[in-house]
C-alpha positions in Angstrom: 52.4 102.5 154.6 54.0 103.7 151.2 57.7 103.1 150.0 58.7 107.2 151.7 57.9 105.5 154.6 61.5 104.5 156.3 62.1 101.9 158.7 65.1 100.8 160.8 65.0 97.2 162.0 67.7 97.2 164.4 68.8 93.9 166.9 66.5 90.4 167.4 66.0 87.0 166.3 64.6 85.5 163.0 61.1 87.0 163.7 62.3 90.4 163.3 64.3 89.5 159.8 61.0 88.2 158.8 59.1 91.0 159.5 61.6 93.5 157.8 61.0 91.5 154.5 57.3 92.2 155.3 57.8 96.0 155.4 60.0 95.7 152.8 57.3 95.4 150.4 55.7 98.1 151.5 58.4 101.2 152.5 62.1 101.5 152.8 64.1 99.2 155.3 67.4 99.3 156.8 68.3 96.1 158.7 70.9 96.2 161.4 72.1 93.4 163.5 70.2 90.6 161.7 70.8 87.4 160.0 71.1 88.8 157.0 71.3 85.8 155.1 67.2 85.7 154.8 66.8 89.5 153.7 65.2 90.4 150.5 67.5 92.4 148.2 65.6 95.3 148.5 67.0 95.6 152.2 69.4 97.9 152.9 71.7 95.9 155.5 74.3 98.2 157.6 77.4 96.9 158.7 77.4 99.9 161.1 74.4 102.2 162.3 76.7 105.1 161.5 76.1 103.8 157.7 72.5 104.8 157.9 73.1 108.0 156.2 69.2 109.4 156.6 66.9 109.6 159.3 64.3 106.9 160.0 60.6 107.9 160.8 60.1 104.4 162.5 62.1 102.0 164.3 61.6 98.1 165.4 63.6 97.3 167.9 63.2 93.7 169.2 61.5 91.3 171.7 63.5 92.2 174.3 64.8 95.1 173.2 67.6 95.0 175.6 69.2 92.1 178.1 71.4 94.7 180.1 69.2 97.8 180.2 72.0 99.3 178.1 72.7 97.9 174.4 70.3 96.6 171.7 69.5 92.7 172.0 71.6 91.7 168.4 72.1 87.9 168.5 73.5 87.9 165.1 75.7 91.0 165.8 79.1 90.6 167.3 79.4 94.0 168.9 77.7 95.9 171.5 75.4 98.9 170.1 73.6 101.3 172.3 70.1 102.4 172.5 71.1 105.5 172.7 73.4 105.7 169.2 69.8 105.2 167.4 68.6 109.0 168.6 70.7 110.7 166.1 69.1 108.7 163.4 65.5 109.3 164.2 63.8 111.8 162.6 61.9 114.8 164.9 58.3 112.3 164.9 60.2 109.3 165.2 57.9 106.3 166.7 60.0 103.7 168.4 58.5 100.0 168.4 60.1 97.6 171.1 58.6 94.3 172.6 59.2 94.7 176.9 60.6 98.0 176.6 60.5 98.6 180.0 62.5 102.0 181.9 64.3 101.9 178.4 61.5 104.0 176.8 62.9 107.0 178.8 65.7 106.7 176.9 63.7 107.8 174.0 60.8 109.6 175.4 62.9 112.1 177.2 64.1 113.2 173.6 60.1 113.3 172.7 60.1 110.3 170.8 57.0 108.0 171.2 57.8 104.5 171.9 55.0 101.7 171.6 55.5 98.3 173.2 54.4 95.6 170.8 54.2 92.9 173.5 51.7 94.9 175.5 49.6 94.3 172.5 47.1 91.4 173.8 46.8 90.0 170.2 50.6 89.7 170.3 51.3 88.2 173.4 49.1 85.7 172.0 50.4 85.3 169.0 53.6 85.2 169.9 53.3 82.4 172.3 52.4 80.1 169.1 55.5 79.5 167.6 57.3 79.3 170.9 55.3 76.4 171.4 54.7 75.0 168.4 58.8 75.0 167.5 59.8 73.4 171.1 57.2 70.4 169.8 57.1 70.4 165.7 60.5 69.0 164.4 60.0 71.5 161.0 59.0 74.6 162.4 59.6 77.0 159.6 56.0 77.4 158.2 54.8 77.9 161.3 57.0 80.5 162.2 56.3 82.4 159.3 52.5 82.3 160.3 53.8 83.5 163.3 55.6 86.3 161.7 52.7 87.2 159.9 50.7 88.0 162.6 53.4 90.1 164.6 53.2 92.1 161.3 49.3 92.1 161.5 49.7 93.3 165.0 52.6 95.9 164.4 50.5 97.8 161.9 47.5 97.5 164.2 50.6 99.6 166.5 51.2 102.3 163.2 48.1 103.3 162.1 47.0 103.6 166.2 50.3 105.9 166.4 50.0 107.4 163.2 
């Protein structure tokens, strides 16, 4: 990845904050519908998707990426925001990352968009279970679950340079 790569991290928990501080280091992020209070500076958080004013080559949606079929998962985010209202943003070889997309994807493959389901990933799955685990039973999690976060980055590039 280089720095003209640019990412949209829209909707999730902590893990997907974590892993646009990740990117961050390595291309341009916008962050939408996280807890922003953990993102690097260099983060450009929107209040709005209709503030992203340029279109995104990738997109990291979260794990799952929706609870009603319809609107992206966004814990930290008030309001209700469509899958769909992300297509105008994407540019025309836009690849859409999602954990348990599910019939969602057609949502962007009918547009010709390729989507790539992190949690098919067997590595992931994996990984993922660890900090489930080990913060239901450890009282301080937080190293733990940036291990954790470190390795759904490991696994998402295994996703980009497969896609790229």
């Amino acid at each position: 990845m280089n720095k003209k790569e640019v990412f949209l991290i829209a909707g999730g928990d902590l893990r997907q904050s974590y892993l646009a501080n990740i990117i961050a280091k390595q291309a341009k992020v916008y962050a939408f519908g996280l807890e922003k209070s953990v993102l690097d500076e260099s983060i450009t958080v929107l209040d709005n998707i209709d503030d992203l004013k340029e279109q995104v080559k990738y997109v990291v949606l979260p794990l799952p990426v929706t609870n009603d079929g319809v609107n992206i998962n966004m814990p930290y985010f008030n309001e209700k925001v469509s899958l769909y209202s992300l297509i105008p943003f994407l540019s025309h070889n836009a690849v859409v990352f999602g954990g348990k997309v599910g019939k969602e994807s057609a949502i962007f493959t009918y547009k010709g968009f390729e989507v790539i389901d992190y949690l098919e990933r067997e590595e992931l799955t994996v990984l993922n279970a660890v900090p489930v685990v080990l913060l239901k039973y450890m009282k301080n999690g937080t190293d733990f679950f940036v291990c954790a976060v470190e390795f759904f980055y490991y696994a998402l590039t295994i996703s980009f340079e497969t896609s790229s």
